[in-house]
C-alpha positions as a Markdown table, in Angstrom:
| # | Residue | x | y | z |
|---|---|---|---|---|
| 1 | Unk | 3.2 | 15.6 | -3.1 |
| 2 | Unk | -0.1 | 14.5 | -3.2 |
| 3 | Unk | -1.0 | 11.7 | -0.8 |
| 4 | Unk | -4.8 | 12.5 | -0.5 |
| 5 | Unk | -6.7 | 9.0 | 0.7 |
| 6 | Unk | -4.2 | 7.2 | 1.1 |
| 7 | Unk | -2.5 | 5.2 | 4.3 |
| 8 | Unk | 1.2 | 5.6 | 5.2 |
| 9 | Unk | 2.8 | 3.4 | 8.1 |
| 10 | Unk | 5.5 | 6.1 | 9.7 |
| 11 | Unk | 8.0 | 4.1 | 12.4 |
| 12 | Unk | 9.9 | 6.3 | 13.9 |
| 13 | Unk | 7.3 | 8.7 | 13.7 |
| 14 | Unk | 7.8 | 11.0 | 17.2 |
| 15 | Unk | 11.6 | 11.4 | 16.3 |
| 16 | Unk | 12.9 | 14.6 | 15.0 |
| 17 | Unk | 13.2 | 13.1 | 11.5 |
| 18 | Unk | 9.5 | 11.3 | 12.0 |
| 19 | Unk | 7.8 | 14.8 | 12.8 |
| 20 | Unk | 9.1 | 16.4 | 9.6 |
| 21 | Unk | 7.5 | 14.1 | 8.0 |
| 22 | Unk | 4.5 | 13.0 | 9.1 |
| 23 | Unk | 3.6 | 16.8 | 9.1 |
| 24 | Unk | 4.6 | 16.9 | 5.2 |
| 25 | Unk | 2.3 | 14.1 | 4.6 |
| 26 | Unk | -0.2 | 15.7 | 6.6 |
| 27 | Unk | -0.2 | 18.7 | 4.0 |
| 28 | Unk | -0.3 | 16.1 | 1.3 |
| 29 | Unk | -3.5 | 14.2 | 2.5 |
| 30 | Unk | -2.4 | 11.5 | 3.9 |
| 31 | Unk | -3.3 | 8.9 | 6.6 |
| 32 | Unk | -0.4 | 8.6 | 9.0 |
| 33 | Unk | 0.0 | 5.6 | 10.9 |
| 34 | Unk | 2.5 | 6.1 | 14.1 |
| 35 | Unk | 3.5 | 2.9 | 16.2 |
| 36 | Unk | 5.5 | 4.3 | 19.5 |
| 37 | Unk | 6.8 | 1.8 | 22.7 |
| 38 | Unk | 7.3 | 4.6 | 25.5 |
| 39 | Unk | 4.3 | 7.1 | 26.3 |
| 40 | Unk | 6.1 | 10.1 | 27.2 |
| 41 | Unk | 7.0 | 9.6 | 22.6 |
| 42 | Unk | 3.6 | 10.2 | 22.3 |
| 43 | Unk | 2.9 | 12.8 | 24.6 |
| 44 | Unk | 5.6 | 14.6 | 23.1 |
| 45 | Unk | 4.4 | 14.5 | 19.8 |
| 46 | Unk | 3.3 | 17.4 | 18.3 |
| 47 | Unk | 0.2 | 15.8 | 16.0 |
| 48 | Unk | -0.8 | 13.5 | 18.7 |
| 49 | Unk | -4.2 | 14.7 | 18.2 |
| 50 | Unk | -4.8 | 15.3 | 14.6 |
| 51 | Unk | -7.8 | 13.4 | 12.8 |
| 52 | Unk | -5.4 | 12.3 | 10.4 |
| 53 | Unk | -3.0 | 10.6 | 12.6 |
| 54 | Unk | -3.0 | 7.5 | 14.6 |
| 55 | Unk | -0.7 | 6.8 | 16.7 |
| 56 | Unk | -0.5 | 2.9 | 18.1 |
| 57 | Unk | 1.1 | 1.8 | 21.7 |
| 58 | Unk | 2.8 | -1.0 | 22.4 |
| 59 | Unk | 4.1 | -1.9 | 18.5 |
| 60 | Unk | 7.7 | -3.7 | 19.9 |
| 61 | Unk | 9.0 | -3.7 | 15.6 |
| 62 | Unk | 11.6 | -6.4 | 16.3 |
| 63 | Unk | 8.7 | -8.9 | 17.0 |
| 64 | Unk | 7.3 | -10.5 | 13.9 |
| 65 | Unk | 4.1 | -10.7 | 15.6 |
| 66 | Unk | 3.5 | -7.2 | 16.8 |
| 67 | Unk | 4.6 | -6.2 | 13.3 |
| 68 | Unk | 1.7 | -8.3 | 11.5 |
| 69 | Unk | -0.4 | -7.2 | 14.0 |
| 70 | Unk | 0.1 | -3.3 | 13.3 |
| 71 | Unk | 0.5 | -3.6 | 9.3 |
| 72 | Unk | -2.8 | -6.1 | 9.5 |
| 73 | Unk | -5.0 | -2.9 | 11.4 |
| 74 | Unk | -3.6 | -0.4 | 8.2 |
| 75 | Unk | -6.3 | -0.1 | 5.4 |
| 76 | Unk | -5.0 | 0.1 | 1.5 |
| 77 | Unk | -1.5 | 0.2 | 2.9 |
| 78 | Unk | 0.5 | 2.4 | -0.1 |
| 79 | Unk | 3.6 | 3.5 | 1.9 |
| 80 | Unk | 6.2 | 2.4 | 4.4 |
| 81 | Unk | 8.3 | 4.7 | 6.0 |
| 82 | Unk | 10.9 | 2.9 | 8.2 |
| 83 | Unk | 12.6 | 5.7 | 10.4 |
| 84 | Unk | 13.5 | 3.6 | 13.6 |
| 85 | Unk | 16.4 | 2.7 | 14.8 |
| 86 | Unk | 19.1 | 3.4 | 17.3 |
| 87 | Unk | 22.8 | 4.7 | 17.6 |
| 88 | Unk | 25.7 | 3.4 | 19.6 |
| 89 | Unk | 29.3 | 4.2 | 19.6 |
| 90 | Unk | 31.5 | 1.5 | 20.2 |
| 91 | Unk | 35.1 | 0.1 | 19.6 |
| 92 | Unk | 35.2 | -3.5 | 18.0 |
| 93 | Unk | 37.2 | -4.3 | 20.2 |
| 94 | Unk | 34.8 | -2.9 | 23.8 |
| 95 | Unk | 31.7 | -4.1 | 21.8 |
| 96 | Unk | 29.6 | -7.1 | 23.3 |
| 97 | Unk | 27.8 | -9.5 | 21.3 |
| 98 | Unk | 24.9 | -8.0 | 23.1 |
| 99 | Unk | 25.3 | -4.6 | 22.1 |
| 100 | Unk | 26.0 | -5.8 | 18.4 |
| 101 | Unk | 22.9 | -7.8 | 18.6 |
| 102 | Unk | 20.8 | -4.5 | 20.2 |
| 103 | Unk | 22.4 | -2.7 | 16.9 |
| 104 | Unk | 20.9 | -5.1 | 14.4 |
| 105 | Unk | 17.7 | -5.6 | 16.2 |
| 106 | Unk | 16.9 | -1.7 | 16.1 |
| 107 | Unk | 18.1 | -1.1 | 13.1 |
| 108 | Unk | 18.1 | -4.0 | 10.6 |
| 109 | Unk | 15.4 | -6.7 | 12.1 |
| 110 | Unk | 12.8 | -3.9 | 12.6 |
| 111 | Unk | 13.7 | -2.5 | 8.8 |
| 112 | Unk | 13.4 | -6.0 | 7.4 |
| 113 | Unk | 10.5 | -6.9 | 9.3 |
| 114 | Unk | 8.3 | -3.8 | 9.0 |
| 115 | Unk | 9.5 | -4.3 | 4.9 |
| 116 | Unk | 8.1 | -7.8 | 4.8 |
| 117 | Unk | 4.9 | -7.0 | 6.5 |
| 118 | Unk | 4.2 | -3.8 | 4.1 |
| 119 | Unk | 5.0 | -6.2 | 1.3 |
| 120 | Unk | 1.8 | -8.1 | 2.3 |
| 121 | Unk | -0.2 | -5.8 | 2.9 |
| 122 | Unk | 0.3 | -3.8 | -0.8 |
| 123 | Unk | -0.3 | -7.3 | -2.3 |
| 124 | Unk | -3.7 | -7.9 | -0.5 |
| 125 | Unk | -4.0 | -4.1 | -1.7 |
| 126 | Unk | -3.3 | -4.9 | -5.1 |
| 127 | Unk | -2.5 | -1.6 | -5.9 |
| 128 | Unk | 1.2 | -1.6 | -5.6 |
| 129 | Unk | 2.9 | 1.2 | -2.8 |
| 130 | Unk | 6.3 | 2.5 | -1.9 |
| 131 | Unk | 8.9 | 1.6 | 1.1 |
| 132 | Unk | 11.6 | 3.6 | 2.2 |
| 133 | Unk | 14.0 | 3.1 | 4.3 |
| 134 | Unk | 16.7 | 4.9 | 6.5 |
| 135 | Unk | 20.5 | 3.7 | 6.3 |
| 136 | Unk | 23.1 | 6.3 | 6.9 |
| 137 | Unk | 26.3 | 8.2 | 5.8 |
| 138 | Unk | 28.6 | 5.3 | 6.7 |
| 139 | Unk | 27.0 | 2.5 | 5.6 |
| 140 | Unk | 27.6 | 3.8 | 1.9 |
| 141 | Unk | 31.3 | 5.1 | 3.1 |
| 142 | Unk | 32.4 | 2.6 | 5.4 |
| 143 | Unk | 35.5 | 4.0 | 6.7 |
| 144 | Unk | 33.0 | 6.7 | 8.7 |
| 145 | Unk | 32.3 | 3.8 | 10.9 |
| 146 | Unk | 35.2 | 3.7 | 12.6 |
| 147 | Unk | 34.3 | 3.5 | 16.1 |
| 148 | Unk | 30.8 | 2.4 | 15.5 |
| 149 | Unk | 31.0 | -0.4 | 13.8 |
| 150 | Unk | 28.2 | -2.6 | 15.1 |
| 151 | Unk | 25.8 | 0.4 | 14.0 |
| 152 | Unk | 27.6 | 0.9 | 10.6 |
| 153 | Unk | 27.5 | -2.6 | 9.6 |
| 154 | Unk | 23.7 | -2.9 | 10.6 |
| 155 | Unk | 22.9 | -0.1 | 8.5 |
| 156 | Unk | 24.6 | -1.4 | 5.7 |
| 157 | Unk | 22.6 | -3.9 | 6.0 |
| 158 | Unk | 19.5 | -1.8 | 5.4 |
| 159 | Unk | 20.9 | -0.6 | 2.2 |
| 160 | Unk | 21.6 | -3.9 | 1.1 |
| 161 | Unk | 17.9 | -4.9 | 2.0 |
| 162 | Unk | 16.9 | -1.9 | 0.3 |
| 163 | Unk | 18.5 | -3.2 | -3.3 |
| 164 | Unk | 17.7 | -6.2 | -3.2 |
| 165 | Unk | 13.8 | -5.8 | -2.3 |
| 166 | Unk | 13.5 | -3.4 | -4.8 |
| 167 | Unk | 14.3 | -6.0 | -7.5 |
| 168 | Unk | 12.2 | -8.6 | -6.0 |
| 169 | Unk | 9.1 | -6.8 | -6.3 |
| 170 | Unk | 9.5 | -4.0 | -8.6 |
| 171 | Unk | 6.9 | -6.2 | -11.0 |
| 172 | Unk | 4.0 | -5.9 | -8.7 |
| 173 | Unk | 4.4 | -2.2 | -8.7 |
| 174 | Unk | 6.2 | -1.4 | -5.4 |
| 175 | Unk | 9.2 | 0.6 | -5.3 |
| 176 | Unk | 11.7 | 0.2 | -2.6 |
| 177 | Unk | 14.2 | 2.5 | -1.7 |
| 178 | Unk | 16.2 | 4.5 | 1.1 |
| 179 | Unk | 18.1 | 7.1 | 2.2 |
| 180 | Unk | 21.5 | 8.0 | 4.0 |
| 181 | Unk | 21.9 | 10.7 | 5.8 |
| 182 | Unk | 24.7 | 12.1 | 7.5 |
| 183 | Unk | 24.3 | 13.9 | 10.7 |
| 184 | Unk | 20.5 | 15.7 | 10.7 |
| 185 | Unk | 20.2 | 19.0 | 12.4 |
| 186 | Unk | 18.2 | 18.2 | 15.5 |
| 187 | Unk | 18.1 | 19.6 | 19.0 |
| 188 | Unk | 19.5 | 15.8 | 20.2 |
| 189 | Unk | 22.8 | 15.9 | 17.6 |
| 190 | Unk | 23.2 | 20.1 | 18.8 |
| 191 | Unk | 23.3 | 18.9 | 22.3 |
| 192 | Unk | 25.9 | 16.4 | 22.0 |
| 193 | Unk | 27.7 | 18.1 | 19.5 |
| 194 | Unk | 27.5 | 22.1 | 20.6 |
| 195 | Unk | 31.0 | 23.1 | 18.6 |
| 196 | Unk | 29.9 | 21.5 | 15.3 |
| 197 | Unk | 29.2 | 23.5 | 12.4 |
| 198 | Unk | 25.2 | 23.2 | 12.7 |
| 199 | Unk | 24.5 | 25.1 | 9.5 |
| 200 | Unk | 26.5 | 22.1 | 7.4 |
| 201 | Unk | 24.1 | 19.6 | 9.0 |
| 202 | Unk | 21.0 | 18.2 | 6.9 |
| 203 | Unk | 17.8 | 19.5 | 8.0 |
| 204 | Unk | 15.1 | 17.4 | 9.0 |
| 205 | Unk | 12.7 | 19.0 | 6.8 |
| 206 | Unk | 14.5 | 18.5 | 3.7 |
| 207 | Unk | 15.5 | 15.5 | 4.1 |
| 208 | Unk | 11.5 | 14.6 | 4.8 |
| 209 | Unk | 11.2 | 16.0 | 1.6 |
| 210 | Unk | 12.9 | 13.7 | -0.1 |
| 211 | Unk | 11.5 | 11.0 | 1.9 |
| 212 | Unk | 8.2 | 12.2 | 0.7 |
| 213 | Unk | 9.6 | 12.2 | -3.5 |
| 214 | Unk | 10.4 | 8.8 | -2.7 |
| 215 | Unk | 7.1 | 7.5 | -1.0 |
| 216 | Unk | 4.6 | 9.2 | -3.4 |
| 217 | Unk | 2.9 | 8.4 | -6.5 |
| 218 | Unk | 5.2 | 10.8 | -8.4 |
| 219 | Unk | 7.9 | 8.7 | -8.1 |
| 220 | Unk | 7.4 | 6.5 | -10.8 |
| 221 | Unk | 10.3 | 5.1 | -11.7 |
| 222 | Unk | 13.4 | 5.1 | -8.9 |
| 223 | Unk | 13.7 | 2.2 | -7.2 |
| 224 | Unk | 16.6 | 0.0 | -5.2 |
| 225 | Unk | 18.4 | 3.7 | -4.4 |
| 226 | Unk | 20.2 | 4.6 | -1.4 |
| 227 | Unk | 20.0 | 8.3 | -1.9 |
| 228 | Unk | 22.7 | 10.4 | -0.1 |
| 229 | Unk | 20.8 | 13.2 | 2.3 |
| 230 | Unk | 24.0 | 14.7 | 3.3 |
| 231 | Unk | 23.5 | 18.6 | 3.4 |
| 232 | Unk | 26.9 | 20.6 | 3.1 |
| 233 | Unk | 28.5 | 18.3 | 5.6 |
């Protein structure tokens, strides 16, 4: 994909998922913008010191603030990948309106947020863009949430987001959509799941690489999709 020049807003960007693909947009060109909360993220992070990367402390993405303050420092904003979020299993029944509320914050509030702010900033652009989002397996199949519902629901959520954005602003030119993946192959997931059947799990790189189809000027015409990243699982 070619991303030359242009200025892509990665949240999420130290994860597993967020390294595959800042490095593929790397390759492509790009100017990667990284907000982290927690300096040992950072330190971690493997393109830390790139000229093409920026990585931003502090950036809390549930705060409407902090998130106009991070999309206001981006120049020409084209893309907005939204790859943070959080994971929690939990019974209905054992789940505390505080842990529901943690769920939607990390998941949906940041997503909806960090969406609304890009939408700005492509408009002040006036050269349209691309968002994508991150829902999951479940929130498309719903019955896979059993057990984690709070999290399935707020990712469901995302997708819905992600469909209904789309249509709102497909006219000026910027094309919203998402993708689900089941579980990712990453050194977190083999940890706490060492009998699974690794090879059946998506890898990070490819699904970075449709991340990328999605994000870039190439995609042309898809837009309010949920695409299914599921591997062989």
């Amino acid at each position: 994909m070619d991303y030359r020049e242009r200025h892509v807003v990665v949240t999420g960007g130290t994860g597993a998922l967020g390294q595959a693909v800042v490095s593929a947009l790397i390759e492509g060109g790009a100017f990667c913008h990284v907000p982290f909360i927690h300096a040992p993220e950072a330190q971690r992070f493997a393109l830390r010191e790139h000229a093409r990367v920026r990585l931003l402390a502090g950036a809390e993405l549930s705060d409407e603030a902090a998130v106009e303050r991070l999309y206001a420092g981006v120049p020409s904003l084209w893309a907005s990948i939204h790859l943070a979020g959080g994971f929690a299993m939990s019974p209905v029944a054992q789940t505390t309106k505080a842990a529901l509320m943690q769920q939607v914050d990390m998941n949906f509030v940041t997503a909806f947020l960090c969406c609304a702010a890009a939408v700005r900033a492509m408009r002040g652009a006036g050269t349209g863009g691309r968002i994508v989002n991150v829902a999951t397996r479940p929130a498309l199949e719903w019955r896979l949430g059993s057990g984690m519902a709070a999290y399935t629901a707020s990712k469901a959520a995302v997708a819905a987001l992600t469909a209904a954005l789309a249509e709102e602003v497909v006219k000026e030119d910027i094309l919203v959509n998402a993708v689900a993946p089941s579980t990712m192959d990453t050194p977190a997931n083999r940890k706490a799941m060492p009998k699974a059947d690794h090879a059946a799990w998506a890898k990070v790189e490819d699904v970075a690489a449709t991340i990328l189809f999605l994000a870039s000027p190439e995609n042309r015409v898809t837009r309010g999709a949920v695409v299914p990243v599921y591997g062989r699982s």
